[in-house]
Structure formats: structure tokens, C-alpha cells
C-alpha positions as CSV (number, residue, x, y, z in Angstrom):
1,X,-28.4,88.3,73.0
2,X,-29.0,84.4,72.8
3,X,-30.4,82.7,75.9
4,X,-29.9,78.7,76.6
5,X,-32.5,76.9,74.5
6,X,-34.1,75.3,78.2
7,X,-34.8,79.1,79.3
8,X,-36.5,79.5,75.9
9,X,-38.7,76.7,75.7
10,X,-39.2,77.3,79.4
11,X,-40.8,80.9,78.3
12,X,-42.7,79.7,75.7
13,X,-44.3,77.1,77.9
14,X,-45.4,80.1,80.5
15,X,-47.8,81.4,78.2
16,X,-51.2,80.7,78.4
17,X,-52.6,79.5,74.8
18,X,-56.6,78.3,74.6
19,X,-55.3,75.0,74.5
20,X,-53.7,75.5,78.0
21,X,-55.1,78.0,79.3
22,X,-56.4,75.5,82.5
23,X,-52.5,74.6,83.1
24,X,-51.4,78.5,82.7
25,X,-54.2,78.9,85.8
26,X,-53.0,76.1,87.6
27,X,-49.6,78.3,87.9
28,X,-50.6,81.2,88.2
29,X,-52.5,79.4,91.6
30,X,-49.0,78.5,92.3
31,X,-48.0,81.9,92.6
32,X,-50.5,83.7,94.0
33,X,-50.0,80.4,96.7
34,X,-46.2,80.8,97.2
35,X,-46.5,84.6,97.8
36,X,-49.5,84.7,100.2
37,X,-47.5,82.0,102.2
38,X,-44.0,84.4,102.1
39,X,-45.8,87.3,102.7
40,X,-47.9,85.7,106.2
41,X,-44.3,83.9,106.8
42,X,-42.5,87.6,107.1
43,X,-45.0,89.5,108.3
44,X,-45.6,86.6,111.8
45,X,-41.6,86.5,112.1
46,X,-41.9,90.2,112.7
47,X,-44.2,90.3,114.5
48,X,-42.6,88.1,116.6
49,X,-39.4,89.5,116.7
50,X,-41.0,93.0,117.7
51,X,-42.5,91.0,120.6
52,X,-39.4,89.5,121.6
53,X,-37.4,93.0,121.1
54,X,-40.4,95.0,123.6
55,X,-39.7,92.1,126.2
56,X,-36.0,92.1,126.0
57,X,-36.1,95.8,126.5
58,X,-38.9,96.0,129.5
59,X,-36.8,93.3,130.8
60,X,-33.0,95.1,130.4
61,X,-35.1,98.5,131.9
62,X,-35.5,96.6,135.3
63,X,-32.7,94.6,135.7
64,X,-29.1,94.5,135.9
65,X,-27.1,93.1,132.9
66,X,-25.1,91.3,135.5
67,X,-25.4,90.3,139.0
68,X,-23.0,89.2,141.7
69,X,-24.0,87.1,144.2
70,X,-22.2,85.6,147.5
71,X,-22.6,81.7,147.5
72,X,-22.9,82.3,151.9
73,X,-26.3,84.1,150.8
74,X,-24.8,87.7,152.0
75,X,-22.2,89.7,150.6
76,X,-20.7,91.9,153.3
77,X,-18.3,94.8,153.3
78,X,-19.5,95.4,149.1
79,X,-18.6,98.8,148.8
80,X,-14.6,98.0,148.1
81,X,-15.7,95.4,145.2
82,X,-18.5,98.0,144.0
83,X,-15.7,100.6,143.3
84,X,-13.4,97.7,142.0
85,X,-16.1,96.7,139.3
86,X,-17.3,100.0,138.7
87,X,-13.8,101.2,137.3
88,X,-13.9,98.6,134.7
89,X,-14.3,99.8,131.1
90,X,-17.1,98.0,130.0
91,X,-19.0,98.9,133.1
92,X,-21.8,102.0,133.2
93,X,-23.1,101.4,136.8
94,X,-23.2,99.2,139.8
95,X,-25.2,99.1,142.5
96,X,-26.0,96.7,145.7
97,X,-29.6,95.2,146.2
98,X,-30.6,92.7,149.0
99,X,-34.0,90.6,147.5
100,X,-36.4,88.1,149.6
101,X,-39.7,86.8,149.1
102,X,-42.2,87.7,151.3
103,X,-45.8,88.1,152.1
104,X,-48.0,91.0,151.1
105,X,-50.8,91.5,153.4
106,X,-54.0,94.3,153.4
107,X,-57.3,93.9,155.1
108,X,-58.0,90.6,153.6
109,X,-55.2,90.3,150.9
110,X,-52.2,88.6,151.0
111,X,-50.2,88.5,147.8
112,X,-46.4,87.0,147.6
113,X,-44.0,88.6,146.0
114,X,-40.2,89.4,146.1
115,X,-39.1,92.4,147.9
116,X,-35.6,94.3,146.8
117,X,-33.7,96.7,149.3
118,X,-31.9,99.4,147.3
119,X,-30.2,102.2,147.4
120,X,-32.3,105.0,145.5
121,X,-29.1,107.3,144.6
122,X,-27.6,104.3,143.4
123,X,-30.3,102.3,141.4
124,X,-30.9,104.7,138.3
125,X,-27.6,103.8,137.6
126,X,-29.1,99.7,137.1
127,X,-32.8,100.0,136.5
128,X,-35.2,102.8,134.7
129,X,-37.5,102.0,138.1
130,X,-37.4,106.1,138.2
131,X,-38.6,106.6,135.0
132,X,-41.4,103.9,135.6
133,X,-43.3,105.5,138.6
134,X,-46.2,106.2,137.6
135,X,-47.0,108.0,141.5
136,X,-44.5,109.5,144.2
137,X,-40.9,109.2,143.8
138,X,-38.2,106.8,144.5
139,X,-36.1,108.9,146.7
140,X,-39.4,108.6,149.2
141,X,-37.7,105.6,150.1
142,X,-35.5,106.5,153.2
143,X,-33.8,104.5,155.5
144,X,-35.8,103.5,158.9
145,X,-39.2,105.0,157.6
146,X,-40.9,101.8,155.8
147,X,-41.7,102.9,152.8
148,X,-42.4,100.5,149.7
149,X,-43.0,100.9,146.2
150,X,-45.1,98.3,144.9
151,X,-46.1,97.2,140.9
152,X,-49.6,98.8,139.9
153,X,-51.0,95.4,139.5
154,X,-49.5,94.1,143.0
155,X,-50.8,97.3,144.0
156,X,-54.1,96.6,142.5
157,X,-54.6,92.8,144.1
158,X,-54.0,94.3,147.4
159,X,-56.3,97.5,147.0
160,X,-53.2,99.5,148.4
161,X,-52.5,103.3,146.9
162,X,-49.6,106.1,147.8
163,X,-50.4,106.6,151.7
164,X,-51.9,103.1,152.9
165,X,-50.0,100.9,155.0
166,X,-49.5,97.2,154.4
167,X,-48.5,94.4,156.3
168,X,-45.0,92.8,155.2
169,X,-44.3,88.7,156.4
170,X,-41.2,87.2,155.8
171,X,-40.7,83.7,156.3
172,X,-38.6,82.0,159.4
173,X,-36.1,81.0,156.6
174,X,-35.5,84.3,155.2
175,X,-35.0,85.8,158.7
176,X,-31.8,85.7,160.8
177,X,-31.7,85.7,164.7
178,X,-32.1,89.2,165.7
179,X,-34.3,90.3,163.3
180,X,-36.5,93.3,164.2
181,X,-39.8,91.4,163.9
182,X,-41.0,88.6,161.6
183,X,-44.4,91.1,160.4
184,X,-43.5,94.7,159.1
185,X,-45.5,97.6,158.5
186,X,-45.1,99.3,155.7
187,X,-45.9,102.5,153.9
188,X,-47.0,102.8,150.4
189,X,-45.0,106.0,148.8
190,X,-44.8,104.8,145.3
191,X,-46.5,102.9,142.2
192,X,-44.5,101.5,139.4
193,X,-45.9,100.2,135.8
194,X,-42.4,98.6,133.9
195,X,-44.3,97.3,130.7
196,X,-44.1,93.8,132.2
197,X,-46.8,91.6,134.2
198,X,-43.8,90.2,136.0
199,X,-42.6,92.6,137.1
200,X,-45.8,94.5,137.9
201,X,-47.6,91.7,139.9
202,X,-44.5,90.1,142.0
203,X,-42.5,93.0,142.8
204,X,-42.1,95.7,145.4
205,X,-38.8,98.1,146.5
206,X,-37.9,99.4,149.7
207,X,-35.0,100.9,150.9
208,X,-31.5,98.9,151.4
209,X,-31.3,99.5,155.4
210,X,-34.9,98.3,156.0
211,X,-34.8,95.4,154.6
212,X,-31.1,94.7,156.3
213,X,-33.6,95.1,159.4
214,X,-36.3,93.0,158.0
215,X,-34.2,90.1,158.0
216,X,-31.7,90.7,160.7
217,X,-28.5,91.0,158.8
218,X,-25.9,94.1,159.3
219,X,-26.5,97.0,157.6
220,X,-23.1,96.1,155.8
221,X,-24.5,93.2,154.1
222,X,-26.4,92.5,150.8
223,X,-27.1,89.4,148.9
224,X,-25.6,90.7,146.0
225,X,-24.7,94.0,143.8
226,X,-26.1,94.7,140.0
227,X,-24.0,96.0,137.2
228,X,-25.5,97.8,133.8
229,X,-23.0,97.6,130.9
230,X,-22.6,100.5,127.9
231,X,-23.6,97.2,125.9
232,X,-25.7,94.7,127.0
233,X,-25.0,92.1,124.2
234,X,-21.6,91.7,126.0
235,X,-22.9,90.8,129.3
236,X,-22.5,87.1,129.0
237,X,-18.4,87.3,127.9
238,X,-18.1,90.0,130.2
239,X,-19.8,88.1,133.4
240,X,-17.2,84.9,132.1
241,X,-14.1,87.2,132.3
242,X,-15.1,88.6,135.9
243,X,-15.9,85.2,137.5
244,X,-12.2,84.4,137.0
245,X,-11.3,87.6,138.5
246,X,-13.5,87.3,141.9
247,X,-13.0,84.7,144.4
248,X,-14.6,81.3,144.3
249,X,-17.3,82.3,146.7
250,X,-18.2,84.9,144.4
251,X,-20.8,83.7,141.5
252,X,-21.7,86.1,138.6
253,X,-24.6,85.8,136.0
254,X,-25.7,87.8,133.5
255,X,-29.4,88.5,131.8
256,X,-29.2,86.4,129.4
257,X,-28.7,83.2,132.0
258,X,-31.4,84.3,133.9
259,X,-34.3,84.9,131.8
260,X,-33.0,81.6,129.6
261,X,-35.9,79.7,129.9
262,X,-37.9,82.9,128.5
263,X,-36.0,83.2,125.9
264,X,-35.4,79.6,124.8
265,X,-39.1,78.9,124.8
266,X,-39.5,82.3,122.1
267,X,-36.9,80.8,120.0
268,X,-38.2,77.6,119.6
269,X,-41.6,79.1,119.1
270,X,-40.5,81.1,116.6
271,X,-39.1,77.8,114.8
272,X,-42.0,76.2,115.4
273,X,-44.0,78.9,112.9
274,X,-41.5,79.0,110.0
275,X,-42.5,75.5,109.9
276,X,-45.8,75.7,110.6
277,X,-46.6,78.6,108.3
278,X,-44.1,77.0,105.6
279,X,-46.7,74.6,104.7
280,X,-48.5,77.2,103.2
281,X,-45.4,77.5,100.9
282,X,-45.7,73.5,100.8
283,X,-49.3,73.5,99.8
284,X,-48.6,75.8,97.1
285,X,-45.9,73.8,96.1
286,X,-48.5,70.8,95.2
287,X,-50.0,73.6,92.5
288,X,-46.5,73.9,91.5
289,X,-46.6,70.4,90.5
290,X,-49.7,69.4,89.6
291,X,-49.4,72.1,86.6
292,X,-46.0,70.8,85.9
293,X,-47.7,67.3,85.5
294,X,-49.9,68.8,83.4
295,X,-47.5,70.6,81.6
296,X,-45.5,67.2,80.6
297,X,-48.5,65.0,79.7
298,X,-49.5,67.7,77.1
299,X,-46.0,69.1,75.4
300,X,-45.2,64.7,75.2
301,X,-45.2,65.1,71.5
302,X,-42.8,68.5,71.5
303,X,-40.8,66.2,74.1
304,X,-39.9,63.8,71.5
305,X,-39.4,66.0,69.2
306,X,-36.4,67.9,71.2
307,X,-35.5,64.6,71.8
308,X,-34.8,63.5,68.2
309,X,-33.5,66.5,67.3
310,X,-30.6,65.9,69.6
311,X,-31.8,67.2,73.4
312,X,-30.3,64.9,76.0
313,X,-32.6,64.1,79.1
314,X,-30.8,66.2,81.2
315,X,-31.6,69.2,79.1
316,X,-34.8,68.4,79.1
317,X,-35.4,68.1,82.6
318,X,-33.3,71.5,83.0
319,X,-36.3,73.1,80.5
320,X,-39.2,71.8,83.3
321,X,-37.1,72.8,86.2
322,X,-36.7,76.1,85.2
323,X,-40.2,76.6,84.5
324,X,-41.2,75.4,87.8
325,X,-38.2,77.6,89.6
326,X,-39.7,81.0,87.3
327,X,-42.9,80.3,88.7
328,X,-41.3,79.9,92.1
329,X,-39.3,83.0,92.0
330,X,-42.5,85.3,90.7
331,X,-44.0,83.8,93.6
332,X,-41.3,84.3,95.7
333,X,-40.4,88.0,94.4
334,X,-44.3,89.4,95.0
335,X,-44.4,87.5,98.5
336,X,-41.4,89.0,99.6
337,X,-42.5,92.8,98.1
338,X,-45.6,92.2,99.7
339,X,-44.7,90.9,103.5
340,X,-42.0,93.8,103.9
341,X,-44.8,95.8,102.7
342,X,-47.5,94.8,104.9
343,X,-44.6,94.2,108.3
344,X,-43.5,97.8,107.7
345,X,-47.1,99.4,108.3
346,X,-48.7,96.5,110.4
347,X,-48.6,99.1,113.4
348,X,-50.3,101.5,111.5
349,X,-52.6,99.1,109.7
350,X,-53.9,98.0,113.1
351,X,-54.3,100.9,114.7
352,X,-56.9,101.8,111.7
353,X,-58.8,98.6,111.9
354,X,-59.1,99.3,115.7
355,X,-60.6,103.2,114.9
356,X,-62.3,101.9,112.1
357,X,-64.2,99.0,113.7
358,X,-63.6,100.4,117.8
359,X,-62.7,97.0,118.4
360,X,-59.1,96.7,120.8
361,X,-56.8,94.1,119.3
362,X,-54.1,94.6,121.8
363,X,-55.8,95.4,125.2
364,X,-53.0,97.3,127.5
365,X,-54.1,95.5,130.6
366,X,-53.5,92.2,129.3
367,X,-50.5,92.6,127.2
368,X,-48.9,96.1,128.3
369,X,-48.3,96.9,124.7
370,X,-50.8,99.7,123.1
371,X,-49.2,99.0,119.5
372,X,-48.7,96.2,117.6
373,X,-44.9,95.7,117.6
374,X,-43.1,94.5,113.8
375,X,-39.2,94.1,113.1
376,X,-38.5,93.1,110.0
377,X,-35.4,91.2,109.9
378,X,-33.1,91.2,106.6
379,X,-31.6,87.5,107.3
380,X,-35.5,86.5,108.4
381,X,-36.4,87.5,105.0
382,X,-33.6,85.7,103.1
383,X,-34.2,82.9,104.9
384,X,-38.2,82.9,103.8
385,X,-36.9,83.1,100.7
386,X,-34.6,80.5,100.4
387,X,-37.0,78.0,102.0
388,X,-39.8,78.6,98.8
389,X,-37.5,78.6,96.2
390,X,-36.2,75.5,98.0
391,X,-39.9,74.0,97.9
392,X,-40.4,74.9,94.7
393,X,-37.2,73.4,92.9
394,X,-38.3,70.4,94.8
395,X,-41.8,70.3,93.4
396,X,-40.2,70.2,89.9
397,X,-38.1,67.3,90.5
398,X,-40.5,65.1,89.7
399,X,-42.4,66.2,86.7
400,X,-38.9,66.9,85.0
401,X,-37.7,63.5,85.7
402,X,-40.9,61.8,84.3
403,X,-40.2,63.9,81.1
404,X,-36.7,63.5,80.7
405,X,-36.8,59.2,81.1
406,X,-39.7,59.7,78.3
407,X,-39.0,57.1,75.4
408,X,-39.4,59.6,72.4
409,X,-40.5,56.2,70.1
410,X,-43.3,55.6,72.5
411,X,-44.6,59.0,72.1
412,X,-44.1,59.9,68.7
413,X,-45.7,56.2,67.8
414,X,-49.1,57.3,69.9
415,X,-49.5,60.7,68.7
């Protein structure tokens, strides 16, 4: 089978010989520097995206996909638009909450924090909050008997557990005329760990009527209801299509609107490492050159020679190109094969070092995680790619133009 002449010469010109053998290192340097910077570049981005995917799912676990919300700042009589939304397709549960911020107060304590009225038959149908408890139960929250369920870290600042009492404030602008009393004493009957700091530290549950009486609005009213869909990706079309459907007073968001800023500042993180960590490609890159470089100075003569012999300048800077864009893709290749390697077990790799050494990597109480999350993303992976072979095809530009606009007279007449 014949092969173009420029990948043959190219071959040749891989080989180490004792008369090269310092340019064959200088590639190989290359290499080994293109795949340690692939193979750091996948495994960060997957590490990365497992961090974004365990926070998009702590935050989906304890909140609604969408919301609606009455632009008067109560929503009365919700039950008719609750059964309304709740017969729509897409919909797997809705369910009405009524949310203020407010002072927590024990002993010598006072946290602030936002307090959600709920219905406890109805919000396993919006939130895992049931699932999260890590004491009493959610249905200890009955109407009239002031009970709360706080975060375990809220829980902790105050010095509150299941059976003490704590003092609730609410503003004078959170409280209507009538209200039963601007200080509120409540009951601790539950404890709540969600995976999230958040959530954890400025949140606290109690049931729907009480905190209709907190603030002094009818029992009737809420500020708004949540809805969970079969598929959460859809929340932001679906929330579009139902704003057209509700009156004007009526304003609908969805997750993704409200935790923007969250998830805004992880993207452009994220960018902000490929490009950081893709000078490591970059730097590798230089190697790339620098044997190239090396390459042309010393094959001048056999560059005249192809020259006389009839190879045009373009073929000859095709020969050096492909030499630098082999190098790049054995680079590339054993980078790839080794960061899918190394994101696939990171977990496991950690959790070794940390038995191995009894050292804690990821401490539970300051980043709720007790593994090292990894995703490895196919399109992350391409893209890695792409972006070395990219580097290194631009690393032979150079070195291939200096040899193909070499006058083969000049050389031949100084060797």
C-alpha cells in the first residue's frame, strides 16, 4: 500500500538516530507534555461537572421546578389554580407555600433566616424535605401547635434540638394588621440535613396555617404555590407557556432563573480552567516547536535535496506539519486514554489516599460531600481534544514555513 511521500519522510524523521537523538527527546517531551496537560484538562472538567451535577440535584431535591407567585405579595383562593395546574401533562406535583424572613432567637442566639409555611401532605409531592430529616417527622408539623423544622446547621448556631422552644421575630414589614403577635414561640419537632449549606443554615419549615397567623393574612392566602415536573430540564419552556396562560398578576419562574447567578458564575468558572489548564497544552506546544526548529536546521541539506528533485514548498511544509501533528496526536491519544482513565476512578483513587494516609480531602462539614464527585463528559473530551491538536498544528506553522521558503542554492552551496 503506498502512502504520500510527506507522511514517509515525516516517519523517517520520527526516529531517533545518534545524530538526533537530542531532537527525538525534545519530542518525545512534547508528548509526554501535551498528554499530562489533556489528561489534568479532563480529569478538572469532571470533576467540575460532578460538582455542578451534586449541586443541581441537592438544589432540585428542595425546591420546586417552578413557582408561581402573586405580583400583590398573596395569592388567595389557590386551591382552584392548584387543581387547574396540577392536571397538566407535564406536571408531577403542586403544592402552595407561604415564605418570610424572619428572626431566629434562643438564649443568646439570633440567627436570620427564611421561614416556609407548608402543607406536609402536600410537599413530598415538591421537595425530598421528608427524605432529608435526619430527626422527627414532617407530619409533626400541625396546624396551631408551633412546630418548626429547622437545618442541622441553623439548628446548630442556635444550640436548638427536637423538643426546645425558640423564639420566632418577624419584621413590621412582613406583618399585616391583625397579626397574632410580632414574636412567636416555637417548637422544635424536626432536623433537616439537604446536602446544601444554604439550605441547612437559612432555612426552617413550619406549617402553612401558622405562618398565615404569623403574619396576619387569611388562612386562604399564600404567597405563592410550587410545581415539580416529570422532567426538570423543561421547566424553563414549560414556565414560558403557563405565564401566557395565567393572568397578568400572575408571575411564574422556574429553577433555572432563580439559581442563575449560581449557575452562571460555575460556567464561567469552568471556562476560566479550559483556559487556564490549556496552557499546559500551550507550554508543551513550545517543545513541539522547538524540536521542529531543530528538526529543519539539521535535515537543511535533505531539504534541498527534495527540493531539486522536484518537491514544491508546499509539500514540504506538509512533510513538517505532519510531523508536528503525529507528535500531537500521540500526545493527544495517551492524554485522552489516560484522563478518562484517571476521571473514571478519581472517587475511588481518593478514597484510598484518604485510608492510606488518614488524611480527609473532602471534609463533610465543609462541603457536604463524602466523595469526590467525577462526570466525564463525551463532548468535554472532544473538545480537550480538538483544542491540542489545534495547539499543536499551530506550533508547526512556523518551522514548516521556515523550511519550505528555504533557497535550496543557499543550502546545498554551504553544506
Amino acid at each position: 500500500m503506498r502512502i504520500p511521500l510527506e507522511l514517509f519522510i515525516a516517519l523517517r524523521y520520527l526516529r531517533a538516530r545518534r545524530s538526533d537523538r537530542f531532537v527525538s527527546f525534545l519530542s518525545l517531551m512534547a508528548i509526554i507534555g501535551i498528554a499530562l496537560g489533556v489528561a489534568v484538562l479532563i480529569s478538572v472538567l469532571s470533576v467540575m461537572n460532578g460538582f455542578e451535577k451534586e449541586v443541581r440535584g441537592h438544589i432540585l431535591e428542595m425546591t420546586a421546578h417552578v413557582t408561581i407567585r402573586d405580583g400583590r405579595g398573596s395569592l388567595e383562593e389557590w386551591e382552584g389554580l392548584a387543581t387547574r395546574v396540577g392536571e397538566l401533562e407535564q406536571v408531577s406535583g403542586v403544592a402552595p407555600f407561604s415564605s418570610r424572613f424572619v428572626m431566629l432567637n434562643r438564649g443568646g442566639a439570633s440567627v436570620g433566616a427564611a421561614i416556609d409555611g407548608v402543607l406536609p401532605e402536600l410537599q413530598a409531592q415538591v421537595s425530598a424535605l421528608g427524605t432529608k430529616l435526619v430527626a422527627g417527622e414532617l407530619n409533626h408539623l400541625r396546624p396551631g401547635e408551633r412546630g418548626i423544622v429547622l437545618g442541622t446547621e441553623l439548628a446548630r448556631e442556635l444550640g436548638a434540638g427536637v423538643g426546645d422552644a425558640i423564639n420566632v421575630l418577624v419584621p413590621a414589614t412582613e406583618v399585616r394588621q391583625g397579626a397574632l403577635a410580632q414574636v412567636a414561640r416555637f417548637n422544635v419537632v424536626g432536623l433537616f440535613t439537604s446536602g446544601m449549606y444554604t439550605y441547612d443554615r437559612g432555612l426552617a419549615y413550619i406549617h402553612l396555617e401558622d405562618a398565615a397567623r404569623l403574619a396576619g393574612v387569611g388562612e386562604g392566602a399564600v404567597t405563592g404555590l410550587r410545581i415539580t415536573m416529570a422532567e426538570p430540564t423543561i421547566a424553563p419552556w414549560f414556565a414560558r407557556d403557563l405565564t401566557t396562560q395565567l393572568p397578568p398578576r400572575l408571575y411564574v419562574t422556574d429553577w433555572t432563573r432563580e439559581h442563575l447567578s449560581y449557575f452562571m458564575a460555575l460556567r464561567h468558572q469552568k471556562r476560566m480552567m479550559f483556559v487556564i489548564l490549556a496552557l499546559i497544552v500551550a507550554v508543551a506546544a513550545f517543545n513541539l516547536l522547538s524540536s521542529l526548529v531543530m528538526t529543519v536546521e539539521e535535515k537543511r541539506g535533505d531539504i534541498a535535496i527534495l527540493r531539486t528533485l522536484g518537491a514544491s514548498p508546499v509539500q514540504v511544509m506538509t512533510l513538517f506539519m505532519i510531523q508536528g501533528l503525529l507528535i500531537g496526536l500521540g500526545g493527544t491519544v495517551l492524554g485522552v486514554a489516560a484522563g478518562t482513565t484517571l476521571a473514571s476512578n478519581l472517587p475511588a483513587l481518593v478514597n484510598l489516599v484518604q485510608s492510606a494516609w488518614g488524611v480527609q480531602i473532602l471534609s463533610p462539614e465543609i462541603y457536604f460531600l463524602s466523595e469526590l464527585p467525577a462526570e466525564l463528559r463525551p463532548t468535554d473530551t472532544v473538545a480537550v481534544a480538538l483544542t491540542a491538536l489545534a495547539l499543536a498544528l499551530i506550533a508547526t506553522l512556523l518551522p514548516a514555513r521556515r523550511a519550505a521558503v528555504a533557497a535550496p542554492a543557499d543550502v546545498l552551496r554551504h553544506q
